[in-house]
Structures are given as C-alpha cells and as structure tokens.
Legacy VTK file of the C-alpha trace (Angstrom):
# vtk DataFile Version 3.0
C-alpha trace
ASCII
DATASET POLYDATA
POINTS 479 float
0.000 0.000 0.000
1.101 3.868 -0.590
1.144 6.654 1.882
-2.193 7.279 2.613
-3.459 11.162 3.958
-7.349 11.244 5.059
-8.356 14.498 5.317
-11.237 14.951 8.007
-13.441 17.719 9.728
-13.143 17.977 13.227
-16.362 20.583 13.620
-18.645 21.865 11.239
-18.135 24.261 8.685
-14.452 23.144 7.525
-13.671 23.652 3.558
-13.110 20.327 2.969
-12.050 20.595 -0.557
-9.816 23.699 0.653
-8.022 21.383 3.090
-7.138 18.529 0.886
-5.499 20.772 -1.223
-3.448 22.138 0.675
-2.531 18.739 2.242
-1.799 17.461 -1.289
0.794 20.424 -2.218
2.979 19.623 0.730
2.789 15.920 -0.175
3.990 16.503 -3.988
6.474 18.859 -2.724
7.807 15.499 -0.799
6.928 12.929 -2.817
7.763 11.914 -6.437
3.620 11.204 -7.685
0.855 11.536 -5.609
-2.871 11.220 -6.382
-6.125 12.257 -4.486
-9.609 11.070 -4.434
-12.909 12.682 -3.006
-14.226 9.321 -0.862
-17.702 10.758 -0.649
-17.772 10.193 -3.972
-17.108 6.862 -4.116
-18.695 5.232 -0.903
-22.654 6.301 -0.234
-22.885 4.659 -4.103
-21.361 1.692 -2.942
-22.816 1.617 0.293
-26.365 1.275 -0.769
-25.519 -1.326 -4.006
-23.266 -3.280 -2.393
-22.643 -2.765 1.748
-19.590 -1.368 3.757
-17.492 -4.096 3.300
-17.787 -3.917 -0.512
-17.138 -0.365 -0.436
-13.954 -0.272 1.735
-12.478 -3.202 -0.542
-13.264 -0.122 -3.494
-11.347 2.342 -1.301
-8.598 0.085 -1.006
-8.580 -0.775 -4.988
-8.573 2.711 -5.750
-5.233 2.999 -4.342
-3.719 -0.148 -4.840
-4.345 0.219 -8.422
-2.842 3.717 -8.636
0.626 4.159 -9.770
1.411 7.003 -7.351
3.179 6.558 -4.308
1.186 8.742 -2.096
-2.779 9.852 -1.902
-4.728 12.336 -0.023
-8.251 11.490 0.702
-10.992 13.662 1.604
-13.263 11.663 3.578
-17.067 12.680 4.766
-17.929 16.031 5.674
-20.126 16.397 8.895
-23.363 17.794 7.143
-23.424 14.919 4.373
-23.992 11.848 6.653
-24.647 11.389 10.384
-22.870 8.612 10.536
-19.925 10.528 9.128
-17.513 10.068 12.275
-18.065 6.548 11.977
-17.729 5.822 8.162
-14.749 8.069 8.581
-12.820 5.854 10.941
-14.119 3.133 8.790
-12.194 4.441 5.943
-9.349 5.395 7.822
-8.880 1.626 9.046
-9.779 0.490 5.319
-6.719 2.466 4.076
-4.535 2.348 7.054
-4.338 5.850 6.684
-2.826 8.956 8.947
-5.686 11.126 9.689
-5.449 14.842 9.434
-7.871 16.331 11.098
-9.041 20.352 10.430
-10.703 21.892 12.989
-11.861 25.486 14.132
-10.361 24.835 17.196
-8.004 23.129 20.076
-10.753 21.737 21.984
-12.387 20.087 18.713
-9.640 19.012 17.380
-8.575 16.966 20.481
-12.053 15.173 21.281
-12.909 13.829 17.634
-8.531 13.028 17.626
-9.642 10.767 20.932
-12.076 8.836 18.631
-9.569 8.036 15.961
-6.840 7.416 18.517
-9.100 4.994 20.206
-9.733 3.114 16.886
-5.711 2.417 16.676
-5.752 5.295 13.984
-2.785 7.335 13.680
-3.873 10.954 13.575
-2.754 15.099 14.132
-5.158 17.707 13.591
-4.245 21.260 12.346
-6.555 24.396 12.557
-8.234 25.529 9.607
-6.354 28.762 9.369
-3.220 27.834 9.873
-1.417 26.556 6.726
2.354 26.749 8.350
1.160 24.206 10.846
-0.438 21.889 8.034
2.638 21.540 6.807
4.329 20.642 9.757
2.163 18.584 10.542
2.072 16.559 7.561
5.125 16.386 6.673
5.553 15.284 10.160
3.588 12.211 9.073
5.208 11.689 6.003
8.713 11.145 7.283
7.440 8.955 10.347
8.641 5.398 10.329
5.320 3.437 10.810
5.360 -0.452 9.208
1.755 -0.574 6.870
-0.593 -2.418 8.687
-2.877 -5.237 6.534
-6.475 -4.188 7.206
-8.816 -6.227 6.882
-10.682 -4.153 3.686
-7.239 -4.651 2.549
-6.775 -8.635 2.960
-10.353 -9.523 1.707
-9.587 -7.301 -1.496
-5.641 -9.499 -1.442
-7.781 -12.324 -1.140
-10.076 -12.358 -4.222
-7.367 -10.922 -6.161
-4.976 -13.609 -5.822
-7.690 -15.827 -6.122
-8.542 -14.737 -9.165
-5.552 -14.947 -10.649
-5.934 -19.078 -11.768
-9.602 -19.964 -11.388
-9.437 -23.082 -9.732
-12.063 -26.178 -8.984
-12.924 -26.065 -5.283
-15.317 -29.003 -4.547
-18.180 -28.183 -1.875
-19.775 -31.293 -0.646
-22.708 -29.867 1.492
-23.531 -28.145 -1.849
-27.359 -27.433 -1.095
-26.725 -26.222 2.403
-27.987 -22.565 2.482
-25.035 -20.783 3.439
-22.843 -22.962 1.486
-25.069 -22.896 -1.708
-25.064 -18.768 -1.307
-21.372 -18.765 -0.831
-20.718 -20.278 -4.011
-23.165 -18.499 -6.421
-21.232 -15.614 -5.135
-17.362 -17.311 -5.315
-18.584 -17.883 -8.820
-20.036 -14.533 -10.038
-17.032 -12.451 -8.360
-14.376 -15.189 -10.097
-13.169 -16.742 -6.895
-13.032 -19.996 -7.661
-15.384 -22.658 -10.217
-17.597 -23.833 -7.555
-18.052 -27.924 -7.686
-21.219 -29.008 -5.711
-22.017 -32.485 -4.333
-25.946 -32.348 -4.038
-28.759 -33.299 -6.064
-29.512 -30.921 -8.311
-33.008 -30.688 -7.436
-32.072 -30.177 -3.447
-29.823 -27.338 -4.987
-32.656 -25.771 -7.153
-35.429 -25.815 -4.310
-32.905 -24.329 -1.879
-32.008 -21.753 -4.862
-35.803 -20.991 -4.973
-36.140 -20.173 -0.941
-33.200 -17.611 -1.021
-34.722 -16.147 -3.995
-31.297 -16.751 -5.708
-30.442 -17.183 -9.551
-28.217 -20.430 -10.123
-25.762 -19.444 -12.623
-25.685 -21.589 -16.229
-22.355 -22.259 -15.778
-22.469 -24.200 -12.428
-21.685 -27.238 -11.408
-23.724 -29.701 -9.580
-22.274 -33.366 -9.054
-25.215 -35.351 -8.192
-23.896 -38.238 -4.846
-25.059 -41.373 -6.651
-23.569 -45.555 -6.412
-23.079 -45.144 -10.272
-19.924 -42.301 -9.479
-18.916 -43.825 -6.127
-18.011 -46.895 -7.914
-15.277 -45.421 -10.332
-13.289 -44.175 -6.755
-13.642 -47.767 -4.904
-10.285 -49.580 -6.525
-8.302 -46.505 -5.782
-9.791 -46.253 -1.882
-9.226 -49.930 -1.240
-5.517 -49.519 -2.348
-5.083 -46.739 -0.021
-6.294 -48.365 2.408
-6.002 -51.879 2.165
-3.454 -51.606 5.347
-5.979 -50.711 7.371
-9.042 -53.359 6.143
-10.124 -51.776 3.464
-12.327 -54.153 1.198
-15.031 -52.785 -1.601
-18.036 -53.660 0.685
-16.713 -50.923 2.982
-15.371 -48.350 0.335
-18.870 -48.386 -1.102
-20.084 -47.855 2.296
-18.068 -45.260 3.172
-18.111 -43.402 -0.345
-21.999 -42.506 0.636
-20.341 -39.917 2.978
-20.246 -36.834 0.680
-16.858 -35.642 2.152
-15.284 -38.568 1.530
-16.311 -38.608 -1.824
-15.156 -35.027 -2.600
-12.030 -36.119 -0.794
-11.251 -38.805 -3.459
-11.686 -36.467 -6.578
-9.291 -34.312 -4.742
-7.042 -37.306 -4.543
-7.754 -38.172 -8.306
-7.259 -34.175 -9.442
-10.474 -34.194 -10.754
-10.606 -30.668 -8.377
-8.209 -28.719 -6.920
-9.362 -28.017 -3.208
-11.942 -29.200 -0.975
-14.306 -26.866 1.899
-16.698 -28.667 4.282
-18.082 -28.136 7.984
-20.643 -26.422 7.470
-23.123 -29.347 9.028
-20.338 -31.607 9.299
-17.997 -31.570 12.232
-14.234 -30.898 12.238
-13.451 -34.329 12.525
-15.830 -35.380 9.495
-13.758 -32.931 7.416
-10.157 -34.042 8.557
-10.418 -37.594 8.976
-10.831 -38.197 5.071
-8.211 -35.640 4.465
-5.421 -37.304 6.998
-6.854 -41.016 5.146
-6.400 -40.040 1.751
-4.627 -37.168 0.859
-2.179 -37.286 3.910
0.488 -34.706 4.804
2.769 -33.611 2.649
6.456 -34.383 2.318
8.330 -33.759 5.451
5.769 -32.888 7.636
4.884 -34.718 10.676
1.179 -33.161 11.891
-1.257 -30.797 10.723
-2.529 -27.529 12.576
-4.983 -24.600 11.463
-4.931 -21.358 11.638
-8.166 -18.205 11.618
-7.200 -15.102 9.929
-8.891 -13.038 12.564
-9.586 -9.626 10.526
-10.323 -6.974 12.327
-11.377 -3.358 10.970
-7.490 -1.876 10.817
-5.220 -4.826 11.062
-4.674 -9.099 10.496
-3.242 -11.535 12.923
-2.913 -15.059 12.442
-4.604 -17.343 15.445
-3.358 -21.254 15.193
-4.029 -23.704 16.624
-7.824 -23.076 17.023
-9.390 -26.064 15.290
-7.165 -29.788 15.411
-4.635 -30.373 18.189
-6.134 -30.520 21.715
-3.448 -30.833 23.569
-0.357 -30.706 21.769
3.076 -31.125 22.999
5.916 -29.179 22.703
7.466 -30.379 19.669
4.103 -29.641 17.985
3.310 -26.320 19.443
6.701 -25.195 18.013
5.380 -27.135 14.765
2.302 -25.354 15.430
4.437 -22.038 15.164
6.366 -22.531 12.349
3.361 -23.401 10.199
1.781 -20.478 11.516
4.707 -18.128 10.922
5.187 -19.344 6.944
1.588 -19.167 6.437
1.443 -15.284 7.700
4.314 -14.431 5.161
2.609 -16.916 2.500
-0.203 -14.002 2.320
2.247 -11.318 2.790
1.128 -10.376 6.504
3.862 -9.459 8.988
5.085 -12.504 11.006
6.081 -12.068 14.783
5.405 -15.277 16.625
3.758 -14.771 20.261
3.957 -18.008 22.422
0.828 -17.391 24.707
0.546 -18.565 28.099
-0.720 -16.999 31.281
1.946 -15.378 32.142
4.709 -13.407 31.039
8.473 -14.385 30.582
8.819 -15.626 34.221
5.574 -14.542 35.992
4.221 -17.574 35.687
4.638 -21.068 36.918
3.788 -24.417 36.030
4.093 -27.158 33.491
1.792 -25.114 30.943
4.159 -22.000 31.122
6.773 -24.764 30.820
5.648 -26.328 28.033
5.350 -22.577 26.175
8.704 -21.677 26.970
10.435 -25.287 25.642
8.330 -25.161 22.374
9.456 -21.662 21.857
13.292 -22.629 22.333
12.335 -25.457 19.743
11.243 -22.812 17.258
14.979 -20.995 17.719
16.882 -24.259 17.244
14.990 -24.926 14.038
14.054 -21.760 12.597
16.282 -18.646 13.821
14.496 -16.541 10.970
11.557 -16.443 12.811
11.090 -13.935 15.211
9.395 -15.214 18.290
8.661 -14.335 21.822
7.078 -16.461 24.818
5.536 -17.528 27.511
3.710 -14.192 26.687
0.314 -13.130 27.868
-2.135 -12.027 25.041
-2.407 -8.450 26.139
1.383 -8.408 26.302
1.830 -9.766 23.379
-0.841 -7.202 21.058
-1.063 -4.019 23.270
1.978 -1.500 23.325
1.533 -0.284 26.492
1.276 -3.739 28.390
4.489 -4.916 26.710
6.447 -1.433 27.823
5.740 -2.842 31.519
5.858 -6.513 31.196
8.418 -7.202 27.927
10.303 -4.427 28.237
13.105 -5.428 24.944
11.038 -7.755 23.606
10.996 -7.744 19.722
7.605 -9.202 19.609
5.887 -7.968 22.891
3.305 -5.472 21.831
3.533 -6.117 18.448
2.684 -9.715 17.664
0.897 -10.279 14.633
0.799 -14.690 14.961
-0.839 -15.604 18.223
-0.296 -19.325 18.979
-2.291 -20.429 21.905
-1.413 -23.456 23.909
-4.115 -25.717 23.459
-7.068 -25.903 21.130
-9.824 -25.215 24.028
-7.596 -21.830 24.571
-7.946 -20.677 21.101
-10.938 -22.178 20.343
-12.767 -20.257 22.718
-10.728 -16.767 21.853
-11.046 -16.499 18.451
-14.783 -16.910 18.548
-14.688 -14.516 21.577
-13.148 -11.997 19.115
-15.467 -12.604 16.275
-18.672 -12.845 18.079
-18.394 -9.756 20.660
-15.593 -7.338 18.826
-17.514 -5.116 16.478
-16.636 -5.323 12.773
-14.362 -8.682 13.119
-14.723 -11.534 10.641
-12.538 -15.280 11.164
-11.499 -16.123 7.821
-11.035 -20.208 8.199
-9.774 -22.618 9.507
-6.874 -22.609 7.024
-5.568 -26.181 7.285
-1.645 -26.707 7.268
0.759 -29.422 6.252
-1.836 -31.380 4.043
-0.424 -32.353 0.642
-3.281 -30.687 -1.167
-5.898 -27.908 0.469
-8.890 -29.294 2.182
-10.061 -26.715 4.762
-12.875 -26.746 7.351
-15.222 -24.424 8.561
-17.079 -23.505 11.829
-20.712 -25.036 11.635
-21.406 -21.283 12.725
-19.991 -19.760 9.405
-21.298 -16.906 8.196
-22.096 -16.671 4.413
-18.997 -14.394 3.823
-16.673 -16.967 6.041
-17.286 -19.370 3.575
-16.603 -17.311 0.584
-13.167 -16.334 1.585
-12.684 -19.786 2.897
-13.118 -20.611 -1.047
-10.970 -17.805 -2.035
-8.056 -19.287 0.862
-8.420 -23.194 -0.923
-7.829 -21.646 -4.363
-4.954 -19.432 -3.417
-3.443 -23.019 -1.592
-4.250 -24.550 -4.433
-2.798 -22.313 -6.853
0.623 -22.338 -4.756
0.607 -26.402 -4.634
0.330 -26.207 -8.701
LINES 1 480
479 0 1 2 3 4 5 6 7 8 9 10 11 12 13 14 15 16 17 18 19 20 21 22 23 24 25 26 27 28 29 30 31 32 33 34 35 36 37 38 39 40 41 42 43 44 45 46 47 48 49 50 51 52 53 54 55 56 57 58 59 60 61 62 63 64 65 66 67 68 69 70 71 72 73 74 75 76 77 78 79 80 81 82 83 84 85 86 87 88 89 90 91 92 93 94 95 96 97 98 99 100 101 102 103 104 105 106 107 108 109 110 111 112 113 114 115 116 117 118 119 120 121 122 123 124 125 126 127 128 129 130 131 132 133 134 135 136 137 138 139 140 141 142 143 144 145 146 147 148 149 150 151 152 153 154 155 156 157 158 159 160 161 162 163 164 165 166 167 168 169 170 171 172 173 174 175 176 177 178 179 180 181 182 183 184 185 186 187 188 189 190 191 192 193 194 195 196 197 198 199 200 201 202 203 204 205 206 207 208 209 210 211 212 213 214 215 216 217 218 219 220 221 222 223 224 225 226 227 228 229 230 231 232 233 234 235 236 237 238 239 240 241 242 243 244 245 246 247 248 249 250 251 252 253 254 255 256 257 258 259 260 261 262 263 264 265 266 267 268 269 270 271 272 273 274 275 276 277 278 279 280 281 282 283 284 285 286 287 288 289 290 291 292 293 294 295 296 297 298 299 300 301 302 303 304 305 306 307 308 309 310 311 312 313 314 315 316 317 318 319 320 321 322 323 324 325 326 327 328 329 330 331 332 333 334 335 336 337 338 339 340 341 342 343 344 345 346 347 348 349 350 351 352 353 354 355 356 357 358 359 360 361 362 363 364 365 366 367 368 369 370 371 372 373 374 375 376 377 378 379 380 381 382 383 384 385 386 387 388 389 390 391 392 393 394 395 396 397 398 399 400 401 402 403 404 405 406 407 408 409 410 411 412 413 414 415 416 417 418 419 420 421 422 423 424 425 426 427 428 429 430 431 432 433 434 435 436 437 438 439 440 441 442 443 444 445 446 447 448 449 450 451 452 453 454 455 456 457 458 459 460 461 462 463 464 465 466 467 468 469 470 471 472 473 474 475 476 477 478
C-alpha cells in the first residue's frame, strides 16, 4: 500500500475541498507522484448497491491500483452523513491511513482526535487557518517510520485478487446447504473460484428458490449417486487396504459426501476441498489425513483463523485440530503459523501465549510454552518469536512497555499461537462474536499435501466465501 493522507473535519463548517489541497501540495512537494480522491464520492454509491465491506475493498482498490506513491483522501464532511464520524474511521482503518484532522479549534480538534486514537488510527489535527502548521504537521507524518498495517478491507480485497488470478475447482460437498449454496453463487459470479457441488440438483434448485437466488448456467452440480462412487472404490481400497479396506466398505463409506469429494481431490479431478458447514471438524479431517495425507516432510497438521479486524490481520493457530499438543508440535504449530502469515504477505512475529509473562508464571503449561518456543529458535532462527507471553502483552503497546520491556515481539505480535485448542478455540470466537466489525477467515488447514479446509458449523455466508478464495490461493501455490 502507498502513503495514505485522510483528510477529516473535526467541527462543522471546515472547507473540505480547501483542506485537501493544501494537504496534497505539501505531499507533492515530498513525494515523487501523488494522487487524491474525493471518498464521498465513491462510498454512499457503494454503500447502498453493495454494503460497507464492498465499499472499503473499493477504497482500497482505488489505491492499490494507482501508480502514485502517495494519496490524499478527503473523507465525509459532517453535514453529508450522520454517521460521518463513523464511516470516517471506517475508511481510515480500510486504508490504514494517517488522519489529518481540520478543525476550528483546540478543543475540537482533540475530542474527535480521541475517537480516531481509540480506533488504533494514527492521527494530528491542524486548525483551519493555519497553513504553516499543516505543513508541519504533515510532513511530520510523512517522514514517520510506521510499518503498513494489513487491514482487513485490505486482505479480503488481497484475497479475491490472488484468487482470481488461476480460477481453480474447489469441490463443496454440502452443496445445497444454504449458506454454502449462497457462498458459491457468489465465489462464482465475483471469479473466486469454479464452484463444484455435491448435491442433487433438485435439493440445490429448491434451496435456490427459498433464497430467492439465480443459479448461474455455468455451475456445477455433481449429483452423490452408487453409479460415481463406484469409479473411486479400486483406488480407496488400495489406499487403504493396510488398514481393512475391502469394496463392501469403500462403497459404504463413499456414501459420505466428504469422503467422496475427498477422493476427486485425490484423483485431481478438483483442486481443493471446503466442508463443515453441518459436518464436524473431525468429518472434514479424517478423510483428508486417510487419503490425501500430509505432505512431504511434515509430521502433523494444525490450522490457523485469519482473525480480521477493521485496521489490522493476525494469524490465530491452533484453534481447530490439536487438543493438547506437545511441545514439539506447538513449536510445529508455530512454524506453520509463521510461513503461512508471510505466505499471504502479513507481517510474522510469533507470540507463544501462556498466562503469564516471561517468568511470571509457573507451572508445566508456562513450561511447556517456553520449551516449544526454544524449539522454534533451534529450528528456525528466521523467525522472530517471543514467549511464555500473555495475550495483552503480546498485542497491546503499552502492556508490553511494563511486562516485555526489549522484547521484539511484545506489543507487536501479529501470529498468536495459543497453547491448546480449548484456549484458542474459545478466543477467536470470543473476538469474532463480541468485537464489532471482526470476521474469522477459516480454519486454514496446514501441512496437508493438497488444500482441504474446514469451517465452523457457525460460518457466516462471507466466512465461507473467503474460505473458497483461501483453498484456491493453496491450491494455486501447490500447482
């Protein structure tokens, strides 16, 4: 992303226009091409077609597909929308942009500042009148040393446009579940992914019919009948002849739709797989660890959420598959975490959570925390890691400055690994259920030799669309 300026009114009656301006000629006096944009142009349109989160992915296009290296933003005046203050910091978080704020005066400036502040926005505010100070001020800004921060407007737009790059055949075996059915009419129509649905077609139509939703020509619906189980059984009994496989029970077991899409995943007759929408985690997995098994050098799988929230990404593993794992696979757990962060170009710094911090704690769990973290430094030293570390320590500035004073990750953590799976289990669906404006992109799955990912039987209609959009961009990368 550029350098990104978001001009704002701090009381009523600011020149807007006047201000951006004037912001804009200090930037192109310090920067080789800079652009601007009016966003009240762009987002009340999109907000009533399409929604917010449709509209800050447009924000975030605008720029990203800009050649200039800077832009200066006038956001939403105070008269035009009462929920101005809001959609502002909503566009500020989009763009992960400094916020100048013009105001009439010290005391305005200062409370609406509070607001942005408060939203982890970085922001100074200048006085109308006083054009010496803007430029202080911005150039101020300019020169600061602040590392971009991947919000999530930002990684949803990353997402689809990777994606998109090499349309890929992601199978969905609960194909006339509602959400799942929804999610892939719209994978398909914003070129995500080619959609593959195990259903009859006639489950999928009548569900189609309820939503009120148009099935595109183009889709495809793989009706679960004996007739196509039977061309997978000789392959499934050599896999798993080891374990007692004959053709009475690969028959048997092919009537499970998962396990079906799993073997035309094994046969590349698709390129990914998504389930778990009805069916548990383990109805997902076990086919996957059967069949398609992990891939070369690899001893266990883990998963990881992309929590997203409004301004920034963090990585949250293991949350889905290893209850209790021990130390050699919560460092395993790390390292798969840390590699997928940088896969999707997020920052990596590995926090080992525990209770407590460095030596505040006791007790075999902070024990376990700190040997799995040595682990990671024997067998990684590139990754930068930090633990036993407590979550606040580990995300929030201010708590690190007192309890990891020197840390390199402390306070600014961007992979939280928790120590068990009922730990971050129950956080990451803390996060996405109570924090406004969150969505839990996942689980991603890790260390399978092709992508087969699960979801939470809660998903949400746009969890499973960027759940597609994650398979394809695994799948792309295993091509």
């Amino acid at each position: 992303m550029k350098h990104v300026f978001l001009v704002l009114p701090a009381s009523a009656g600011v020149n807007l226009a006047q201000a951006a301006e004037s912001v804009l000629s200090v930037v192109k006096k310090n920067v080789a091409s800079a652009e601007s944009f009016v966003a009240t142009e762009m987002v009340p349109t999109v907000l009533q077609s399409q929604g917010a989160d449709a509209s800050m992915e447009a924000l975030v296009g605008a720029v990203q597909d800009s050649a200039a290296e800077a832009f200066v933003v006038t956001g939403v005046s105070l008269e035009q929308s009462v929920r101005s203050e809001t959609l502002n910091i909503q566009i500020a978080a989009a763009l992960d942009a400094d916020v100048i704020l013009v105001a009439d005066s010290d005391e305005n400036g200062a409370i609406v500042a509070a607001d942005f502040a408060a939203a982890k926005t970085r922001v100074a505010f200048v006085l109308a009148d006083g054009d010496s100070a803007n430029e202080d001020a911005v150039k101020k800004i300019l020169f600061a040393k602040c590392e971009h921060r991947i919000s999530q407007a930002e990684f949803r737009r990353n997402l689809i446009k990777l994606a998109s790059r090499s349309l890929k055949r992601i199978v969905l075996p609960e194909g006339a579940e509602p959400r799942t059915l929804k999610a892939a009419i719209e994978a398909y129509e914003r070129k995500i992914a080619i959609p593959v649905l195990i259903a009859k077609k006639a489950d999928v139509e009548a569900e189609a019919a309820r939503q009120n939703l148009t099935v595109p020509a183009g889709f495809e619906i793989i009706e679960p009948t004996a007739e196509l189980a039977e061309k997978y059984v000789p392959l499934l009994v050599e896999l798993r002849k080891a374990k007692g496989m004959t053709e009475e029970k690969a028959r048997e077991v092919l009537k499970d739709p998962v396990f079906l899409g799993t073997m035309m995943l094994k046969k590349d007759e698709v390129d990914g797989l998504v389930s778990g929408a009805v069916h548990s985690t383990a109805d997902t997995v076990r086919p996957a660890l059967q069949v398609i098994k992990c891939a070369p050098g690899v001893k266990s799988i883990s998963s990881v959420f992309f929590v997203c929230l409004p301004s920034q990404v963090y990585v949250f593993g293991d949350c889905a598959i290893n209850l209790n794992p021990t130390a050699e696979e919560l460092a395993g757990i790390a390292i798969q975490s840390h590699d997928t962060a940088k896969a999707f170009n997020l920052p990596a710094r590995v926090a080992m959570l525990s209770y407590g911090t460095g030596k505040s704690g006791k007790g075999d769990d902070v024990e376990l925390c700190m040997a799995a973290t040595q682990a990671v430094r024997d067998a990684r030293p590139d990754i930068t890691i930090d633990g036993p570390l407590q979550y606040d320590a580990a995300t929030t500035e201010s708590v690190a400055k007192l309890k990891a004073p020197g840390s390199a990750v402390a306070g600014k953590a961007t992979v939280c690994v928790f120590p068990d799976l009922c730990a971050g289990n129950i956080c990451y669906k803390a996060v996405q259920r109570s924090a406004q404006g969150v969505i839990a992109v996942g689980p991603m799955l890790q260390g399978l030799a092709k992508p087969v990912n699960d979801l939470s039987r809660g998903a949400l209609v746009e969890d499973i669309v960027y759940t597609i959009a994650l398979t394809s961009i695994q799948a792309q990368a295993a091509k």
